[in-house]
C-alpha positions in Angstrom: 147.9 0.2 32.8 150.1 2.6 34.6 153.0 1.2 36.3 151.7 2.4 39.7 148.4 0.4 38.8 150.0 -2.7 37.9 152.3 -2.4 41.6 149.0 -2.2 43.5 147.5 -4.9 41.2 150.5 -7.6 41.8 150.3 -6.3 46.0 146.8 -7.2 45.9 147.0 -10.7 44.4 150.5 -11.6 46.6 148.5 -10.5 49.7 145.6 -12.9 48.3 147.9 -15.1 47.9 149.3 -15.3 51.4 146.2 -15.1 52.8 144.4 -18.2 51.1 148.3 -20.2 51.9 148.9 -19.0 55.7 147.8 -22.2 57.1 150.4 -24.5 55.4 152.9 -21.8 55.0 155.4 -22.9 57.9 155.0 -26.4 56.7 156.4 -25.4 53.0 159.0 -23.4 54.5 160.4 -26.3 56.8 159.6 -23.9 60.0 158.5 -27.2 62.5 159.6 -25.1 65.4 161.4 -21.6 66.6 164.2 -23.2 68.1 165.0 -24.8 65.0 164.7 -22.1 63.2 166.7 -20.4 65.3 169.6 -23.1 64.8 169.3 -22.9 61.4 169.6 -19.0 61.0 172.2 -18.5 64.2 174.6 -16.9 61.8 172.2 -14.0 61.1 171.0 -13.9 64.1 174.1 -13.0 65.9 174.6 -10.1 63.4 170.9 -8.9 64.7 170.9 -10.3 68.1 173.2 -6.7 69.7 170.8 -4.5 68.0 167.7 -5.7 69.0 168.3 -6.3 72.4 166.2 -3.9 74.9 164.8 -2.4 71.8 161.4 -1.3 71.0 160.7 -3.0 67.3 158.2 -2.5 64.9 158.5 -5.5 62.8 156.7 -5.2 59.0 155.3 -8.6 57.1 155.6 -10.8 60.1 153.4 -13.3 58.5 152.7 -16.3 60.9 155.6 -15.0 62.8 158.6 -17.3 63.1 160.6 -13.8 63.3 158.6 -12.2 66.0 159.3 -14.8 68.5 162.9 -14.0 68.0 162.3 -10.6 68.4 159.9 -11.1 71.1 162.9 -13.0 73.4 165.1 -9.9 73.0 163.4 -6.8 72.4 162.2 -4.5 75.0 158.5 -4.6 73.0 157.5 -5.4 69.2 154.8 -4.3 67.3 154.3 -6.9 64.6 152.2 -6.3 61.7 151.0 -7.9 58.5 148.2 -7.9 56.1 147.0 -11.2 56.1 144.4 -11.8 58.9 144.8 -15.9 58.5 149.0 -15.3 59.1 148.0 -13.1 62.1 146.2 -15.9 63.1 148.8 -18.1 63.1 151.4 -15.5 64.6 149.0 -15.2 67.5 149.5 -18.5 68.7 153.1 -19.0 68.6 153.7 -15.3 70.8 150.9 -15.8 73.3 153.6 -16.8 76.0 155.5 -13.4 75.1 153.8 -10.7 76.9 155.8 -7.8 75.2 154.6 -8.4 71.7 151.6 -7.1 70.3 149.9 -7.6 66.8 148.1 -5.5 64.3 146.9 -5.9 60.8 148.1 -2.8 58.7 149.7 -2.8 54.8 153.3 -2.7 55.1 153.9 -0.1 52.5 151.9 2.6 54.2 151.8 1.3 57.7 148.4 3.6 58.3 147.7 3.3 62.4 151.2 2.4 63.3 151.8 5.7 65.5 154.5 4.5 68.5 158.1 5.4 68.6 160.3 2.7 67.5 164.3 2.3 67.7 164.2 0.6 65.1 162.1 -1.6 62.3 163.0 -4.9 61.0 161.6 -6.8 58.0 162.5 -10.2 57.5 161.4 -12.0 53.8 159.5 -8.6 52.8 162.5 -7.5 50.5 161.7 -10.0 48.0 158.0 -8.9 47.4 158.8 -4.7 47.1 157.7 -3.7 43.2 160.8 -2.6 41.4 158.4 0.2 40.5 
């Protein structure tokens, strides 16, 4: 099997794989709310806090999107995407309140229908699943 194959192989089963685990996914992380997350992580998010604020953001892999409503309380707009429908599910819940974030399924390594202008992208846990291929 070509290495090429083999990437597209191991993305499909790791999408799968999120998909079938979405609901207890926050759980297993320790995610019980944003604001602790947010207490957890404040040293990275001061680093990211200057360059998100006002921005428009397309975010990639949001999953059940802990991220985006960080995003969402300093960006001008975000775009959040993933390709897990059940995550999307989940993300949908926790941004309803944040009327400047929007959702779309689309595969993070082509990003096929994302067509806005963006100041900038930002990818959160996504590094960690990129084939060294």
């Amino acid at each position: 099997m070509s290495n090429i194959a083999e990437a597209k192989r191991l993305i499909e089963e790791m999408n799968a794989y999120y998909d079938r685990h979405a609901p207890w996914h926050d759980q297993c992380m320790g995610y019980e709310s944003n604001d602790n997350m947010e207490k957890l992580l404040t040293p990275i998010i001061k680093v990211f806090e200057r360059h998100i604020r006002n921005k428009d953001v397309l975010e990639i892999a949001c999953g059940t999107g802990n991220w985006t409503q960080f995003l969402a309380k300093r960006a001008r707009s975000v775009l959040a995407v993933d390709m897990s429908p059940a995550a999307l599910k989940i993300a949908r819940t926790k941004i309803s309140e944040y009327k400047n974030v929007s959702l779309g399924l689309a595969n993070a390594y082509s990003l096929d229908g994302v067509c806005d202008l963006f100041d900038l992208v930002f990818a959160a846990d996504w590094w960690s699943h990129i084939p060294k291929s």
